[in-house]
Each structure stands twice: as C-alpha cells, then as structure tokens.
N, C-alpha and C positions, 0 to 999 in steps of 0.2 A: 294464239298465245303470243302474247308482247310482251317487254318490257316498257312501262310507262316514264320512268323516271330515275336517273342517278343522282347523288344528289352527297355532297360533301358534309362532316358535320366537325365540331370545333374540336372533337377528341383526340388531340395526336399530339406522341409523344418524341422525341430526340431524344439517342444515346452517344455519346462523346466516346469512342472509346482510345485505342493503342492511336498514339499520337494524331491524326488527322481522321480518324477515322471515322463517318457518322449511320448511323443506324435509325430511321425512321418508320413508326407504323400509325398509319393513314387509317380512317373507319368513312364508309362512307355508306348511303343506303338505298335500296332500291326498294320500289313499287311496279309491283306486274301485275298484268288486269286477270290473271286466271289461274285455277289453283295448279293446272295442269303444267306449270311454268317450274323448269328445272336449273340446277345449276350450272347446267352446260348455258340454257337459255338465257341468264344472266351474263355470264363468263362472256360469249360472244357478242353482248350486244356491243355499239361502237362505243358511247361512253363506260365501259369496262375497261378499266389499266391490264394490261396485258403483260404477260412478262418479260423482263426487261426492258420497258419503258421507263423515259426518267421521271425523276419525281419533278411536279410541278414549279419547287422554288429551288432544289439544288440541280444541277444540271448534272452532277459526277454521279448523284448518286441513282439506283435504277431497282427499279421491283423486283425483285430475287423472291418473295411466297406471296401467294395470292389464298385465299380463305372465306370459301361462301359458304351461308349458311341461311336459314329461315331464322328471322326473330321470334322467339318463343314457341307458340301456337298459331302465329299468323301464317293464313295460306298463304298472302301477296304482299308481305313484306320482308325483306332480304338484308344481310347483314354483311361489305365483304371486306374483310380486313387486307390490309397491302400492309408489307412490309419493306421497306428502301433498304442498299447499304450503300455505302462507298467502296466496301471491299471487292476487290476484281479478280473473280478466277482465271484460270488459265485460256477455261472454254467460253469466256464470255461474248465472244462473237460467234460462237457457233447457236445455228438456229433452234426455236425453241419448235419443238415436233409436236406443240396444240397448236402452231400456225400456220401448217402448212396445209398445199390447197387438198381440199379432198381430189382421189382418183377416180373419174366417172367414164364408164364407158356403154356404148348403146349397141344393141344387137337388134333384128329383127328373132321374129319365134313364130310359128303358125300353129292353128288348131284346128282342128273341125267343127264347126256351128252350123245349126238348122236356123234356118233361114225360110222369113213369110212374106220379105217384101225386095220389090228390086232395086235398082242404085238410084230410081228416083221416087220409091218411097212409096210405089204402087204394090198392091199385094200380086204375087205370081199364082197366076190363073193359067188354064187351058183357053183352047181356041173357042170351048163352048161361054168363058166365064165365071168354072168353077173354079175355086182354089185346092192349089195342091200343096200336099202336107208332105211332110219329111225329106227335105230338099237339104243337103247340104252343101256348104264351100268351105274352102281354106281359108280363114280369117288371118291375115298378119298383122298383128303390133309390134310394140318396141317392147323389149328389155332394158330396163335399165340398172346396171349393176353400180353402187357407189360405197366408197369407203372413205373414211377420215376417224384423224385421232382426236379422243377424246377425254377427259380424265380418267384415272382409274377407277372411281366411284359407278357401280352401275347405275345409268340412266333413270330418272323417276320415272319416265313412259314407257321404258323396255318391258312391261309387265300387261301393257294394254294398246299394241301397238298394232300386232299382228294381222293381217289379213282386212285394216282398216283401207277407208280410202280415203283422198284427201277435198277438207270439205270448202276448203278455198284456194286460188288460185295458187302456185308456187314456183318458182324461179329455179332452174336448172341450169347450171352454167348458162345463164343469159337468156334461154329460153321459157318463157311462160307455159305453164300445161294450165289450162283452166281445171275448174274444178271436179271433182266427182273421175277424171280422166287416170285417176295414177292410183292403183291399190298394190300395200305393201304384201308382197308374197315371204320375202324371208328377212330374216336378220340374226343378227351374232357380234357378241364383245369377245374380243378375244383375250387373250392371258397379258398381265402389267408387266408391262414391257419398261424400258430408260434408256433414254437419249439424252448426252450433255446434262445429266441430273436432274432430268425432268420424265415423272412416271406419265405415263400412257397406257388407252389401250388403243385398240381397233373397231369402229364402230363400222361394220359391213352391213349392208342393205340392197335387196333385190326390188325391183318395183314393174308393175306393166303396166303398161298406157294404153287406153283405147279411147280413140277418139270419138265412140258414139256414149261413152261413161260405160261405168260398171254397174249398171241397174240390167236384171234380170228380166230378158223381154220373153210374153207368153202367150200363147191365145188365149182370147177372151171365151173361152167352152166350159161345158159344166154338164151335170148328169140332171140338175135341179136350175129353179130357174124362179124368177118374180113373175108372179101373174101378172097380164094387162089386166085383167078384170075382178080377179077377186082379192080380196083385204080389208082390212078395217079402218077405220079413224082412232089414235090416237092423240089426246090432247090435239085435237083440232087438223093436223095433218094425216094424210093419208099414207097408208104402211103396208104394202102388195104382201099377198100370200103368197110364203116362198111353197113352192113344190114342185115333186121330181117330172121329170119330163118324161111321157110315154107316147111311143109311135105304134099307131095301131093297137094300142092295151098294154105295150113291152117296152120295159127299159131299154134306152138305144146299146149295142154294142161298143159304140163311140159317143167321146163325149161331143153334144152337141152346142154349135156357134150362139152366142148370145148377143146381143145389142148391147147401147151405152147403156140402158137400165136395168140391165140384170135378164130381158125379156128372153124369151126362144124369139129366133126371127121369125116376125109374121106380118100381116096386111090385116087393114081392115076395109071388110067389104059388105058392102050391101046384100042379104039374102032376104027377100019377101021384106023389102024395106025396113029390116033392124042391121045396124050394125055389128059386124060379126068376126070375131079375131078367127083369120086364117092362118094356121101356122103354114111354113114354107120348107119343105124339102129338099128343094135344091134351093141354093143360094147363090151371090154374085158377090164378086169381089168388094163390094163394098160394103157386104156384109162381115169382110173379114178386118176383127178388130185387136189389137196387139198392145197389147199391155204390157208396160215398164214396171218393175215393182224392185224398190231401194231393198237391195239383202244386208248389203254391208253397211258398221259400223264406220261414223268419220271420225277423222282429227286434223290436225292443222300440222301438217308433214314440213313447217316452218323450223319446227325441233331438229330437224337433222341436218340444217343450215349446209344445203350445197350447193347456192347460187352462185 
C-alpha cells in the first residue's frame, strides 16, 4: 500500500482578518494504488504538509489543521484540506506529538519446536538411516515491541491486522526484514490523549521475526495415499486412485511417509519379469519430505511507518 501522488488544485481561498492577520485553506489531492490505504498512510507520506509547516507563498504563515478524507465513494482517491494562519500561539514551537520518532525496542524470546532436519538441511536420522520423529530444541527469535502516535481516528486496518504477516519486505529502524519474516502478534490504540493542542493516540504493536518465515513446516505423512498403479484418465490426463494404506491387511497405527506424488514410499522391481510396486517399510532419510504450508494471512506492515 502506497500513496502514488500528491497533487495541488487551484481552490484556495485567503482571509484578511484583525489588522495583518492572514488565514489560508489550501485543497490538494491524492491518489493511492490500494483500497487498504488509510489516513494515517496519506498523513505520512513525504509530500503531505505536516503540521506547522509553512505555507508555500507566505513564509509567516504555517498549517495549524490538517483534514483527510476519501472523495466520495472512491477507494484511491483522497481529499486533504490544510488550513494556514499567521496567528501565533504561545506553544508554537513546541513539538507537534504525530512527529515524533516512534519507540522500538527488540528482545530475544524462545519456544519449543519439533524439528526434522539439522542446521544443514539434512533430515536427522539414526546411525542405521532412519529418521527420527519428535525431537525438539529451543528456537530463538526477535520480539519486537513498537509504539508511535497517531491520529485519534481509529486506523482503517486495525480491524484486519491481527496475527497477519508481512508480505513484503519492511524497514525497521534501518533495518530490512524481508518478507513473509515478521507476524503481527498484538496491538492496541490507546485513549486520545493532547499535546500543545494536538489530539493523539498511541499506536502499540508487538511483532516476531523468524528468519526461516512463518510458514508451517510438516511431514509429508498420511493414513491414505495416490496409487502408482491404479486410476483413471480424465480428459486426457491421468488421475491416481487415492486409497488408504494397509500393512499387512491393517491400517498403520502411525501415519505413514509419502513421496513428492502423494505415493506410500516404494521400488519398483522386477518379479517373474513384470514390474512390480514394492512398498518399503523401513525407509532413509531421503525419504523424509517436509512440507512448508502458508497458514497466515499477509498485509504490507508499511501501515505502521516505523522505518
């Protein structure tokens, strides 16, 4: 989610008021490429006037309210009124609290994960070859806890945020977490709060990082299985008959390894010269096949601007 364009339009009016005093509101408009794109996303992008910045042809005078909104029914077009004045409070050098840097800070956390292969990607096997099941270690990642203010208006994505992960790269205080690496675990706006006459709230977010991504890894096992040999043709290709797997006449008590086609692992071997699928009872480690499978929902975690 981006904003594509800011863009000035010729509607703007000047008010004269108590002797030198000038009052100006500015309309300008933007284009964002996605419906998912909020007011805060607009608010921060760099061509957005900021508060207290001056107006472009008077120099005294400086943006005092800022006013985003959707034009009509358009999902990606944006409307945001600035308003100038000359008039100068007392607090107008004091900082405006949407600008400041968000708080981030990073922890290590551990868990317990079962684990099928070892630090170089080989499956763990005994000395005979077979693989062994139910092994775990302490997995470490990062925590990363971050806060910053933000309007008081609740967020348009605080309602579809949760427990996503993020589905392209994203910048963290300077550092890049590539993608699929970082799923949000919590968040929370806290109560509208004011600073120097400008409401806020608090936009808190927890997040974890794992560097091998947040895709659910599993053994490739199963109670049922694609025939080698039997199935039909459909429209012209060939479609294995699924069925359950029996050892001996019994369903296995354990589910049993499958190959890249769905297959029970087996050989085929020559008996009285027909070829003949031998299923395999003990297996080797390269039988053993570990499947990644995406659980989580993505978004583009560029919404909570904490580069």
């Amino acid at each position: 989610m981006s904003v594509e364009r800011i863009w000035k339009i010729p509607n703007q009016s000047l008010h004269i008021g108590h002797e030198t005093e000038r009052e100006y509101t500015d309309t300008l408009y933007c284009r964002c490429n996605d419906w998912r794109d909020t007011r805060l996303t607009v608010y921060m992008h760099k061509d957005c006037p900021k508060k207290g910045d001056r107006h472009p042809e008077d120099n005294l005078a400086y943006v005092d309210e800022i006013d985003i909104n959707r034009i009509g029914n358009s999902k990606f077009h944006w409307e945001i009124v600035l308003k100038y004045t000359t008039v100068r409070e007392e607090n107008q050098d004091e900082p405006d609290p949407l600008k400041e840097i968000p708080e981030i800070d990073l922890q290590t956390q551990s868990k317990m994960e079962e684990i099928y292969t070892d630090i170089y990607g080989e499956p763990i096997t005994n000395t005979a070859g077979d693989p062994i099941q139910g092994i775990e270690i302490e997995v470490f990642n990062w925590k990363i806890n971050a806060s910053r203010n933000i309007p008081p208006n609740f967020p348009d994505f605080l309602l579809n945020c949760k427990g996503r992960i993020n589905i392209a790269p994203v910048r963290i205080r300077g550092l890049e977490f590539p993608k699929e690496t970082l799923r949000l675990r919590n968040i929370s706006v806290g109560k509208i709060d004011q600073k120097n006459d400008v409401s806020f709230s608090v936009l808190a977010t927890e997040m974890e990082y794992d560097e091998r991504t947040h895709r659910k890894r599993v053994l490739n096992t199963g109670f049922s299985h694609l025939s080698p040999i039997l199935g039909t043709t459909v429209n012209g290709k060939w479609k294995p008959l699924k069925e359950r797997i029996l050892i001996n006449g019994e369903p296995p008590a354990d589910p049993v390894f499958l190959d890249n086609n769905g297959h029970r692992i087996h050989e085929i071997k020559k008996i009285k010269g027909v070829d003949t699928v031998v299923y395999k009872d003990a297996i080797t480690a390269k039988d053993v096949i570990v499947l990644e499978k995406e659980v989580y929902l993505k978004m583009d975690f560029k919404v909570f601007d904490l580069s």
